[in-house]
N, C-alpha and C positions, 0 to 999 in steps of 0.2 A: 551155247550159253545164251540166254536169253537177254536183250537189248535192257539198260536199265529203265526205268520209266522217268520223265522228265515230267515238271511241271511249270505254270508262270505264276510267279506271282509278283501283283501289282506292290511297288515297291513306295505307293502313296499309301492307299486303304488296307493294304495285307490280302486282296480277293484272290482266290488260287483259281486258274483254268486251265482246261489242257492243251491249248494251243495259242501260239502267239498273234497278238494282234498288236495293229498302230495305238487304239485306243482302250484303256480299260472298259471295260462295260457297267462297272460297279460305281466308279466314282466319276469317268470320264474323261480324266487326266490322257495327254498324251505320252509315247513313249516311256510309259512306267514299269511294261511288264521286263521281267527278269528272268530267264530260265534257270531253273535248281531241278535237283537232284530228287526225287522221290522217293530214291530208298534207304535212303535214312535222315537221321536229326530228327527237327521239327518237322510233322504233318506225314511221317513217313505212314507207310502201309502198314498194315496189322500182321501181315506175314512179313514184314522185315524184322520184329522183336520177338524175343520167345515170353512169351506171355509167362507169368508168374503166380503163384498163389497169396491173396492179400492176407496180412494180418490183420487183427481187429483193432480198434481200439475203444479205450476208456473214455465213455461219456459221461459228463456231470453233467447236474441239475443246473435249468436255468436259474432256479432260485437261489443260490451262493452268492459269497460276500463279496462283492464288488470290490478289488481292488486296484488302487491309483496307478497308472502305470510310471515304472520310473522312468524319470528323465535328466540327459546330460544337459545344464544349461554352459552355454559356450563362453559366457560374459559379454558378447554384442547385444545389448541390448533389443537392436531393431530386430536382428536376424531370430533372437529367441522369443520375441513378440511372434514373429509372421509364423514359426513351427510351434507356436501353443506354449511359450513355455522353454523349450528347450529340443532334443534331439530325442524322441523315443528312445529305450532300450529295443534291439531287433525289429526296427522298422528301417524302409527305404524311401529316401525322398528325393524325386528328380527335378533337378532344375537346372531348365531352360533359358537361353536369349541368346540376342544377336552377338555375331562374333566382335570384339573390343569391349564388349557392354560393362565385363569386371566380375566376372563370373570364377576364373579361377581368381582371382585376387580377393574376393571374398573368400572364398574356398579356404585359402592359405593363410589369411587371418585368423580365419576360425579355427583353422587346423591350431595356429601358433597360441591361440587363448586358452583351448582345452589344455593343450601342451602346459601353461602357463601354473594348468591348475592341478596337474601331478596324471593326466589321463594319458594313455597314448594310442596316438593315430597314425594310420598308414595312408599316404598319398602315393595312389598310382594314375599315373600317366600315360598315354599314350599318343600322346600328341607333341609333346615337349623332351628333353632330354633331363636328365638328374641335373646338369650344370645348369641349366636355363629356369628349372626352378630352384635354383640355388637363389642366382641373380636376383629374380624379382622376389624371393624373403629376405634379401641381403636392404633392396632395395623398400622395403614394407616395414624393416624393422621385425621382422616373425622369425627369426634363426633362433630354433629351440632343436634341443637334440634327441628328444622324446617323440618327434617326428619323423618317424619312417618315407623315403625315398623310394620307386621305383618306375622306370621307364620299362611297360610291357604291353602287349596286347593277348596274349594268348590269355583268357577267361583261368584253363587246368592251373597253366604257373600260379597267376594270382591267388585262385582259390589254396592252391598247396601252398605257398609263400604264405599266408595268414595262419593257416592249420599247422605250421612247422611251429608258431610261438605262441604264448598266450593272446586270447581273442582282444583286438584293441577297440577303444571305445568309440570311433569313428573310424570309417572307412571311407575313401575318395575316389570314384574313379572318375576321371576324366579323359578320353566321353567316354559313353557307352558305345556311341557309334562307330568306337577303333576299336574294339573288341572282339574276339572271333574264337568260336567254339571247335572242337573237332567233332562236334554232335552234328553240323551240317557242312554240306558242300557247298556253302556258297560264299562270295567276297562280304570281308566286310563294312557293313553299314547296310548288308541288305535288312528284308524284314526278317528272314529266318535267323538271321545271325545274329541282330539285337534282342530277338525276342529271348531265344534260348540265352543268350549273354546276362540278360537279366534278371530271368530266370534261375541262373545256377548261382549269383551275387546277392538276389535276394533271399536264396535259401540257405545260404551260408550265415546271414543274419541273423534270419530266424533262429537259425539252431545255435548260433554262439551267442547270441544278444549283443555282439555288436551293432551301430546302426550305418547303415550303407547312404552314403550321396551320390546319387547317378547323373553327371552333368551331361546336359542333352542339346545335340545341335537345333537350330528350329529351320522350319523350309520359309522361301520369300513372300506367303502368305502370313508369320510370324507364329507357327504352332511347331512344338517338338517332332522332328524331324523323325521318320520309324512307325510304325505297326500304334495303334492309338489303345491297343492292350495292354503295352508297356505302362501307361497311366492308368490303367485300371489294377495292371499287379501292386503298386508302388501305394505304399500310404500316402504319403506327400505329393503335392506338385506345387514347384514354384517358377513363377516367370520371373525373369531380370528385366526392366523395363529404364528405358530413357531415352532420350532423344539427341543424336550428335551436338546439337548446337548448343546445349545445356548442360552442367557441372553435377547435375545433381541424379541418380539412379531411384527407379521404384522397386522392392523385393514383392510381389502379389500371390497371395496365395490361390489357387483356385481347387485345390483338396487337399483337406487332413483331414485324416480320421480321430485325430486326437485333439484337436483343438477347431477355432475358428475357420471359417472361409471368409475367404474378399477382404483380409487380414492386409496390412501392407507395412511395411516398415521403408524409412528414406535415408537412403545413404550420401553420401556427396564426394564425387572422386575430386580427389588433390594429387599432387604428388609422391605424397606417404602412401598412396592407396586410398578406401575408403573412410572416410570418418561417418557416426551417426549424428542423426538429423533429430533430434529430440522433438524440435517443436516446427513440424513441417509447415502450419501455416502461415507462418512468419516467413519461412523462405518463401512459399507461394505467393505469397503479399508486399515481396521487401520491395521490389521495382515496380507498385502502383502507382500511377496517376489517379488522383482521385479527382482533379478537377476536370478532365475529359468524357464527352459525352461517350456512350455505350460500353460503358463498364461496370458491371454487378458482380458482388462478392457473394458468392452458393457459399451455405453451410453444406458441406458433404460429409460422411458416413463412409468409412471404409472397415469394415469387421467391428472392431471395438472403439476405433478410433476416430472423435471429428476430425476433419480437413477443413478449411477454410479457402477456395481457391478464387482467381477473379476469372469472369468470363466476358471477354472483350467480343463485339460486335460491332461491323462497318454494314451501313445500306448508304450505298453511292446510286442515284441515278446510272441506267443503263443505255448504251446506246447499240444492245444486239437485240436482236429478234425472242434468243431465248438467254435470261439475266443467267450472271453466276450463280452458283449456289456452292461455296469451297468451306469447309469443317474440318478444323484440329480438333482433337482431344475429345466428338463426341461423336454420338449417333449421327450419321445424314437421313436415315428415315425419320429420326426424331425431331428434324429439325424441321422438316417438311410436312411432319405434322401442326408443329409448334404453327409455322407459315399459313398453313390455311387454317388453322383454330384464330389467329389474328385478321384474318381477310375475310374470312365468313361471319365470325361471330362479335369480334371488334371494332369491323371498319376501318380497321390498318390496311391499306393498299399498298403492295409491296410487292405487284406482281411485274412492273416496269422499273427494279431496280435489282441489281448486283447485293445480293446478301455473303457476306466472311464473316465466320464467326472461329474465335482462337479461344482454345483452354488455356490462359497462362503459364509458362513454364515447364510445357510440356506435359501435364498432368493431363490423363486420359479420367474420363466419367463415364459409369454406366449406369449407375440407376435415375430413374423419371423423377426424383425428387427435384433437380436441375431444371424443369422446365420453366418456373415462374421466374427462374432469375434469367435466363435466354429469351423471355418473350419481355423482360424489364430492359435487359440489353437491346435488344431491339429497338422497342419504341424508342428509348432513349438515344440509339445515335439518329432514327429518323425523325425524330424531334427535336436536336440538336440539344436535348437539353440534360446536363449532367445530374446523371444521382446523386444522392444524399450520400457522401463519403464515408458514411458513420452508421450506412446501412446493410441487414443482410437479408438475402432474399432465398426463398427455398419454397418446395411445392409442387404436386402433380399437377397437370392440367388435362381434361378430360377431352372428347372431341366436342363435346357440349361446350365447352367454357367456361365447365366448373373448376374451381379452385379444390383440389381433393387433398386432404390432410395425408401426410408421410411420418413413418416411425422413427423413435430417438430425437425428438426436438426438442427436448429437454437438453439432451447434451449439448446438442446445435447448437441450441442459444449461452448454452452455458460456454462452450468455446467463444462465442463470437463474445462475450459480454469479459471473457478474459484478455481478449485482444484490446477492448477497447473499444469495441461497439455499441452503441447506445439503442439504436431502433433493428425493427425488425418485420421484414413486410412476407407472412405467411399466411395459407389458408383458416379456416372458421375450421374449430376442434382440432389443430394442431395438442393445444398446451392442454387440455383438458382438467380444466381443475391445479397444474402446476402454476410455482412461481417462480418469478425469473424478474431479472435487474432491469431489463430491456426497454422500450417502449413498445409496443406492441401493435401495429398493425392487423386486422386480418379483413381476407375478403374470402365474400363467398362464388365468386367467378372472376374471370379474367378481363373480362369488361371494366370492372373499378378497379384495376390496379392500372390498366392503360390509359384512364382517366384522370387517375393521381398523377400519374407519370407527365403527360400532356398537359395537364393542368398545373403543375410545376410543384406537385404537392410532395 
């Protein structure tokens, strides 16, 4: 009888090879690779399966009527913001975060809201026992009986356990990465195990119009732990975001296909579990100092939503050879750009001090619209002099030292001028012809905003 054939695969990237080594050669990681099975499950040989004859099917015209797809809204407000809307009909959406982050406890909320509203949802488990999510609904307040229970990991059960009753309008599984198929040989949480797992859950969707939730562990880089296909099967992907020291969580969207990207809705854990955060930049804003130097308030953009966040800067004289340079909540290449666009083309010298620069409240930024408010922070703590309280700041900045206009400043301003703001220090063709309550600043490079700033203006 002949030897089975083995394979490795890298259980960071998914790369398959035929022989083990210390390091992957695809991604680089160490001690990733896994030996499995090649003759069968995922990736098996083409003589392991008897090939079959396909059937055809029925193609329609691109050109037919567009119809809305439906969707279950949950009644969490935040959570049906960040999925478009609400829950597809037969789609799957995976979401990711750190472990405590509030991931099943959102999970269970929403279970208990749809419940609320006459739908019924299945919560499986495989991490927890039936009694242990009893507790924490008991403890949530979500004890609804419309809500299906089960502690399993075998993929068959699950899929038969849902096909035994009518298709419910959400499905739960938590995680995907306890889940294991008898389509492969291998433990699970590997890549072959989640993939196929996914696989057979997402298909089960599609064909009922149920919609599937896949919650996903993440690795100590903070990405969904498993094969990076499983985000490509999945309509959805969501991060749970927040920072230990802080009450309050971010939901971020980074794909639907039905709705928005870079969507975010703010929760804030208590002891009930999570409550929604209606108007996040008030909690961004509640423990400012406005009369401290290095402190500027970004209009930010997240999906459809202004943010309003502060961004604090300390420049302390240095006494190492090479100064700090330490960043929460934003780019560090961005900021190193931001530093020598102020040293080349401003005349800010800042190459003999210690720069820290903190997003308030744990709030992470990614777009470049932030830069004119990080190089106002700046000057402003090395110039000891505090901003205008009642200011906000927003704007690309080039390597030139141009001041470059950024999209939605209309809304910008129309958030900040809600809060309370009265000025606004942006680039030239921001507002284009708009009107707004504001006073209105602009500049056409970075040079006269560091000149206002220093100048006490």
């Amino acid at each position: 009888m002949a030897r089975p054939r083995s394979q490795f695969v890298c259980q960071n990237c998914g790369s398959v090879t035929g022989r083990w080594a210390g390091r992957c050669e695809a991604c680089g990681e160490w001690n990733t690779l896994v030996e499995e099975n090649a003759g069968s499950g995922i990736g098996a040989a083409p003589a392991a399966r008897t090939a079959r004859r396909g059937t055809p099917v029925k193609l329609v015209p691109l050109s037919g009527e567009i119809e809305e797809a439906p969707r279950v809204a949950c009644g969490i407000g935040e959570l049906d913001r960040v999925t478009g809307g609400g829950f597809v009909r037969g789609s799957a959406v995976l979401i990711g975060g750190d472990p405590g982050i509030g991931k099943s406890t959102l999970l269970t909320q929403a279970a208990a809201a749809l419940a609320r509203k006459g739908h019924r949802v299945v919560y499986v488990s495989g991490e927890e026992a039936v009694a242990q999510i009893r507790l924490r609904a008991r403890r949530l307040d979500a004890v609804e009986p419309l809500v299906g229970l089960a502690a399993e990991t075998s993929v068959e059960n699950v899929v038969a356990t849902l096909e035994a009753g009518p298709p419910p309008a959400l499905v739960i599984i938590d995680s995907i990465q306890t889940m294991w198929t008898e389509l492969a040989d291998s433990a699970p949480g590997t890549v072959t195990q989640v993939r196929a797992s996914a696989q057979a859950l997402i298909r089960y969707a599609k064909k009922t119009g149920s919609s599937a939730v896949l919650v996903g562990h993440v690795t100590k880089e903070g990405q969904i732990a498993g094969p990076r296909v499983v985000e490509h099967m999945v309509d959805a992907v969501l991060y749970f975001e927040g920072e230990g020291g802080h009450h309050f969580r971010i939901l971020r969207t980074v794909k639907n296909r039905f709705g928005p990207t870079d969507e975010i809705g703010v929760f804030e854990m208590s002891d009930a579990g999570l409550r929604e955060v209606a108007n996040p930049s008030e909690l961004f804003l509640s423990d400012r100092n406005a009369s401290a130097p290095g402190a500027a308030v970004f209009a930010a953009i997240e999906g459809t939503r202004p943010v309003l966040v502060e961004i604090q800067a300390l420049v302390a004289p240095s006494a190492l050879a090479t100064p700090r340079r330490a960043v929460v909540g934003w780019d560090n290449a961005r900021l190193s750009m931001v530093l020598a666009v102020l040293e080349a083309r401003c005349g800010v010298r800042l190459g003999a001090h210690d720069v820290y620069l903190n997003v308030a409240g744990g709030y992470r930024i990614a777009e470049p619209a932030a830069d004119m408010a990080v190089a106002a922070a700046l000057v402003s703590s090395l110039a000891g002099r505090a901003l205008s309280p009642d200011s906000v700041f927003f704007g690309e900045v080039s390597l030139s030292g141009a001041a470059r206009p950024v999209a939605h400043a209309g809304q910008r301003l129309k958030e900040a001028e809600k809060l309370g703001f009265a000025r606004a220090r942006i680039p030239k063709g921001c507002l284009d012809g708009q009107k707004t309550g504001l006073a209105v600043t602009e500049f056409s490079d970075l040079a006269e905003l560091v000149a206002a700033i220093a100048g006490g203006g």
